[in-house]
C-alpha positions as a Markdown table, in Angstrom:
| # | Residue | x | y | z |
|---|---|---|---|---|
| 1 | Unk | 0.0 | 0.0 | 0.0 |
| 2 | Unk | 2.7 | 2.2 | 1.0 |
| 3 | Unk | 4.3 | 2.0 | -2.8 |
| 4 | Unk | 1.2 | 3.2 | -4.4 |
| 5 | Unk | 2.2 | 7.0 | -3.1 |
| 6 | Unk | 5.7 | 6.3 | -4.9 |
| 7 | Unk | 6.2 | 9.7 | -6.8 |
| 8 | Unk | 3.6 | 12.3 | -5.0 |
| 9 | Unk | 6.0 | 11.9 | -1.8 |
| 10 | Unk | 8.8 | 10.2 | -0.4 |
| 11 | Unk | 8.3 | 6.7 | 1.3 |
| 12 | Unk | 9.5 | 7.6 | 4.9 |
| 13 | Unk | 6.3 | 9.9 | 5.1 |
| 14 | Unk | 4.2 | 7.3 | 4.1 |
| 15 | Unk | 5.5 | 5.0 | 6.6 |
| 16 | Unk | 5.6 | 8.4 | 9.4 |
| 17 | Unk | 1.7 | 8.2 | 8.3 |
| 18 | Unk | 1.4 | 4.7 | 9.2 |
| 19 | Unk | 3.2 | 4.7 | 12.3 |
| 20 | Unk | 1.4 | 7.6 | 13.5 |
| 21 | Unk | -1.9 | 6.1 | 12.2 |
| 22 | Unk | -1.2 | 2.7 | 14.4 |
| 23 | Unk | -0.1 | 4.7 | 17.7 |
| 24 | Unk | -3.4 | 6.8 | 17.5 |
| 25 | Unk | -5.6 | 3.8 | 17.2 |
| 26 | Unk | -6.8 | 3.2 | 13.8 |
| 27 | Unk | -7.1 | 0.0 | 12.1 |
| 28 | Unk | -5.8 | -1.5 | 9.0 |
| 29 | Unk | -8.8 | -1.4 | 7.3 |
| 30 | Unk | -8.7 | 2.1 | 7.4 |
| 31 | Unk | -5.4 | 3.0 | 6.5 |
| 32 | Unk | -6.2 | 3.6 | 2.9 |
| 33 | Unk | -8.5 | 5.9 | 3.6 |
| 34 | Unk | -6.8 | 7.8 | 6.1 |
| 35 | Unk | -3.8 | 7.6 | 3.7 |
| 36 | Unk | -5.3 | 9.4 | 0.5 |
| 37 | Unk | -6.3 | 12.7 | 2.9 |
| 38 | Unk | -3.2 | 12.7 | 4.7 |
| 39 | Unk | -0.8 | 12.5 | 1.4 |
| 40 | Unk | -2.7 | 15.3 | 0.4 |
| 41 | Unk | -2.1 | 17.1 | 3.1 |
| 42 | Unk | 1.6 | 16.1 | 3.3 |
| 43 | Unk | 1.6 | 16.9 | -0.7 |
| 44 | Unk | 0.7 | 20.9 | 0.3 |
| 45 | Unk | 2.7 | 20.9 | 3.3 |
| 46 | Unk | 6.4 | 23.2 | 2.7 |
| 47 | Unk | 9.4 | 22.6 | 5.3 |
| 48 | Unk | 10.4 | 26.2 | 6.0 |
| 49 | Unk | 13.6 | 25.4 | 7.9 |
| 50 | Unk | 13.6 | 29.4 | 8.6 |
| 51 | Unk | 10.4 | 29.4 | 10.5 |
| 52 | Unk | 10.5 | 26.1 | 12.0 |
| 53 | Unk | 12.2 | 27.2 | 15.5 |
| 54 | Unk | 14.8 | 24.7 | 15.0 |
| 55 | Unk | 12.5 | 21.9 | 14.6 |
| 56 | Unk | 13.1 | 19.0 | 11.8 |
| 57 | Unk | 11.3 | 18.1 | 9.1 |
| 58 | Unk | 10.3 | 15.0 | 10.2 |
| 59 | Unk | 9.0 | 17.0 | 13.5 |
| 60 | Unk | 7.1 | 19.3 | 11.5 |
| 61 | Unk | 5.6 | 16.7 | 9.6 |
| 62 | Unk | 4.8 | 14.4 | 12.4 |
| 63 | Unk | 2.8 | 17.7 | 14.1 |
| 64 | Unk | 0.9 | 18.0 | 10.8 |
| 65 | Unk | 0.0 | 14.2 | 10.4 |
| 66 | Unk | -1.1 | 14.3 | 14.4 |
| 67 | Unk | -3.5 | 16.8 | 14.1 |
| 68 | Unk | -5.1 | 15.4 | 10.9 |
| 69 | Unk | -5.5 | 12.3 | 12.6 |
| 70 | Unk | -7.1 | 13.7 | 15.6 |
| 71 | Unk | -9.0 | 15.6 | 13.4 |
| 72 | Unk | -10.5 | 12.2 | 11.2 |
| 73 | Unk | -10.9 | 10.8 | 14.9 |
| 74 | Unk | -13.2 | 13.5 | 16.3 |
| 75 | Unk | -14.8 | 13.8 | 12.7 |
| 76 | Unk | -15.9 | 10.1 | 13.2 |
| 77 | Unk | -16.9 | 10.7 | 16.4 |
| 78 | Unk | -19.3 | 13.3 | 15.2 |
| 79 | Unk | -20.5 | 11.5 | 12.4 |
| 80 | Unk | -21.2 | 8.0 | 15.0 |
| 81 | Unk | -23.0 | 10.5 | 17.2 |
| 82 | Unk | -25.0 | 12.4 | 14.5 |
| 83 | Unk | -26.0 | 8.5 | 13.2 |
| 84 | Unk | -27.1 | 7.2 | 16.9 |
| 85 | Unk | -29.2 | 10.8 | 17.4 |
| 86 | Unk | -30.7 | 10.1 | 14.4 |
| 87 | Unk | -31.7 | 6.7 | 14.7 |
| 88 | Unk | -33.2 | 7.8 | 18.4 |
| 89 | Unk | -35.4 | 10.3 | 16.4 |
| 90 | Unk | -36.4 | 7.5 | 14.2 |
| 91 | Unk | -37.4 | 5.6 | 17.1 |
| 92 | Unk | -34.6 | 3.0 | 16.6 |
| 93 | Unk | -32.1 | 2.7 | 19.9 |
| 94 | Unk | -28.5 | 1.3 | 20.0 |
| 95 | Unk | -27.7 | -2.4 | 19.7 |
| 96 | Unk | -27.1 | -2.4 | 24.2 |
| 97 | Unk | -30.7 | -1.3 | 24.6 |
| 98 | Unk | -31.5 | -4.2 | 22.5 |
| 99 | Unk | -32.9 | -7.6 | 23.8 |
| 100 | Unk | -30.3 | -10.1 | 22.9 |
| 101 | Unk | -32.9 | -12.6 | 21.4 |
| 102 | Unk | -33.8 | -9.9 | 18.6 |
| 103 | Unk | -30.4 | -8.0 | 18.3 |
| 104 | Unk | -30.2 | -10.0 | 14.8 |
| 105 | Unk | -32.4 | -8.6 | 12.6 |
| 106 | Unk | -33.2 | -10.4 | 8.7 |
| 107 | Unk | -32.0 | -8.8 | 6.1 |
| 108 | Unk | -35.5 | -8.3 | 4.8 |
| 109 | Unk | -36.8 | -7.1 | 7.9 |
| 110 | Unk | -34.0 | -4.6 | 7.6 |
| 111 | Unk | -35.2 | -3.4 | 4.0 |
| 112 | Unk | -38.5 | -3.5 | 5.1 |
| 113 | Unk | -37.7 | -1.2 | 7.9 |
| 114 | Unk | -35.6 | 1.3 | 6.2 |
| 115 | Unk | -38.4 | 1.7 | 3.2 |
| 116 | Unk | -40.6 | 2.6 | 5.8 |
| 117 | Unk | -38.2 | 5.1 | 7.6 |
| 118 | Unk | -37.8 | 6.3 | 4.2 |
| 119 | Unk | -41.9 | 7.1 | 3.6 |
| 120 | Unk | -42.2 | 8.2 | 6.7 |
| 121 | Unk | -39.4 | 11.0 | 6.4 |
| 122 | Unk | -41.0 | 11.8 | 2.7 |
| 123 | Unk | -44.7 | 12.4 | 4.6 |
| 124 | Unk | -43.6 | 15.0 | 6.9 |
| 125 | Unk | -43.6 | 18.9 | 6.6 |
| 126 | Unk | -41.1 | 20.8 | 4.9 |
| 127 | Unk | -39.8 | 22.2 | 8.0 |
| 128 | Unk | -40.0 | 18.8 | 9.5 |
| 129 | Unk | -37.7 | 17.1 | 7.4 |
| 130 | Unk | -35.3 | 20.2 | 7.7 |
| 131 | Unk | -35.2 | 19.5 | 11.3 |
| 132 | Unk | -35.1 | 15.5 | 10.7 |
| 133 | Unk | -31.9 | 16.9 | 8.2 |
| 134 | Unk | -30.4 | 19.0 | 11.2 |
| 135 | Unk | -30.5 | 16.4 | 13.9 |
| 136 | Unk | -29.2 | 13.9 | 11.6 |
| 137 | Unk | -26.3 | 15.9 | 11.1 |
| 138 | Unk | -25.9 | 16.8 | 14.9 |
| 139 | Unk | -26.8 | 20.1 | 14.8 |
| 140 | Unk | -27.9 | 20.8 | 18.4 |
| 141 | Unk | -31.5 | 22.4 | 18.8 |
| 142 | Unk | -30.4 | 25.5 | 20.0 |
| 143 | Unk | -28.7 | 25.9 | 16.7 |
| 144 | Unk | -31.2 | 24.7 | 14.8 |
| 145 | Unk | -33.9 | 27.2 | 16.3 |
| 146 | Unk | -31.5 | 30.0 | 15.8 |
| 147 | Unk | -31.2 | 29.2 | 11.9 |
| 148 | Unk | -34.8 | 28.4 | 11.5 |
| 149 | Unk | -35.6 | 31.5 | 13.1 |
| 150 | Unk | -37.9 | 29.2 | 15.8 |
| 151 | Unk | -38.7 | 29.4 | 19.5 |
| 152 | Unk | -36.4 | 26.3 | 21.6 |
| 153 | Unk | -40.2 | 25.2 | 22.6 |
| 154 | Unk | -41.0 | 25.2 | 19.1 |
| 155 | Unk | -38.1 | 22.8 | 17.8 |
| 156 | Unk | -38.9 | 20.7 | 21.0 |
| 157 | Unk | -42.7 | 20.4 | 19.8 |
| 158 | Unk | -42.0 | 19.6 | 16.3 |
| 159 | Unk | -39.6 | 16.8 | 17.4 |
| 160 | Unk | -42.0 | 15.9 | 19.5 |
| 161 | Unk | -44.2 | 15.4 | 16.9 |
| 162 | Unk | -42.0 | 13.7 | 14.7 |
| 163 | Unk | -41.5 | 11.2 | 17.3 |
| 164 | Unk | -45.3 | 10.5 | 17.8 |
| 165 | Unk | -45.4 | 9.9 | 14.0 |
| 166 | Unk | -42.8 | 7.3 | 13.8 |
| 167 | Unk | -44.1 | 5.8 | 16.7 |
| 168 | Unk | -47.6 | 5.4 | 15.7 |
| 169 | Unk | -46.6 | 3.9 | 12.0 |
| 170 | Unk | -44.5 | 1.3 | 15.0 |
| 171 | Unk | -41.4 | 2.1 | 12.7 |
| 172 | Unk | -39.6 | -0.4 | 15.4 |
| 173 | Unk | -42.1 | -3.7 | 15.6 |
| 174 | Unk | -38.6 | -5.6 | 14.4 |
| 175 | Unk | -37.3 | -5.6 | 18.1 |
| 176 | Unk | -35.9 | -2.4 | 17.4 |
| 177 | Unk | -37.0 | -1.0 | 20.6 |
């Protein structure tokens, strides 16, 4: 893997990458991944020996691969939170409030399930779905009522009623509750 960046940088950053990659916890299958935003990064970066307070390369570089690891980590952190919070709105719940005789769901009771989600989410209001949209990015309410120009009471009744929606269609008879 590590040869396929032969010619856009030199090999010993590729291998810094890796390292670095290991020591802050990611896994091998997502190397390659991580890889292709980091070489791109490391592709803009320019040693400037002048402004480097005396500092390496190789230190500068490792400073620059640290924080855009940390910043993939939190970014993933954010995205597994956004999908949880939105899977709560859609009445589903994570796999530990699951019973263990239905924490494996068929396939086709999977399908089934996220073609109803999917009419459910087209039936609402405009400003309903924007709000579905928001959440499911993690954008807390206070935010959202700010950009919508809506009263906190009134994001919390509109959820509320979103909630009351799913629930009544019994979006989670699959032991999803």
């Amino acid at each position: 893997m590590t040869d396929a960046y032969a010619g856009l940088v030199e090999q010993w950053k590729v291998k810094l990458v890796m390292s670095r990659a290991r020591k802050k916890g990611f896994g091998t299958d997502e190397t390659e991944d991580l890889l292709q935003e980091v070489v791109l990064a490391i592709i803009e970066f320019e040693f400037d020996s002048g402004k480097s307070n005396g500092a390496t390369e190789r230190t500068a570089l490792t400073a620059l691969v640290d924080r855009k690891l940390k910043h993939m980590q939190r970014s993933a952190s954010r995205r597994m939170k956004h999908e949880r919070l939105y899977r709560e709105l859609c009445g589903q719940y994570d796999a530990q409030n699951i019973p263990a005789e239905s924490s494996e769901c068929d396939p086709a009771d999977e399908i089934s399930l996220k073609m109803d989600l999917g009419d459910m989410v087209a039936r609402l209001s405009k400003i309903e779905r924007i709000i579905c949209k928001a959440l499911s990015k993690g954008l807390p309410r206070s935010r959202i009522a700010r950009k919508l120009q809506l009263s906190h009471g009134r994001i919390d009744r509109i959820i509320g009623r979103i909630r009351e929606r799913f629930t009544t269609r019994d979006l989670h008879e699959w032991g999803m509750e």
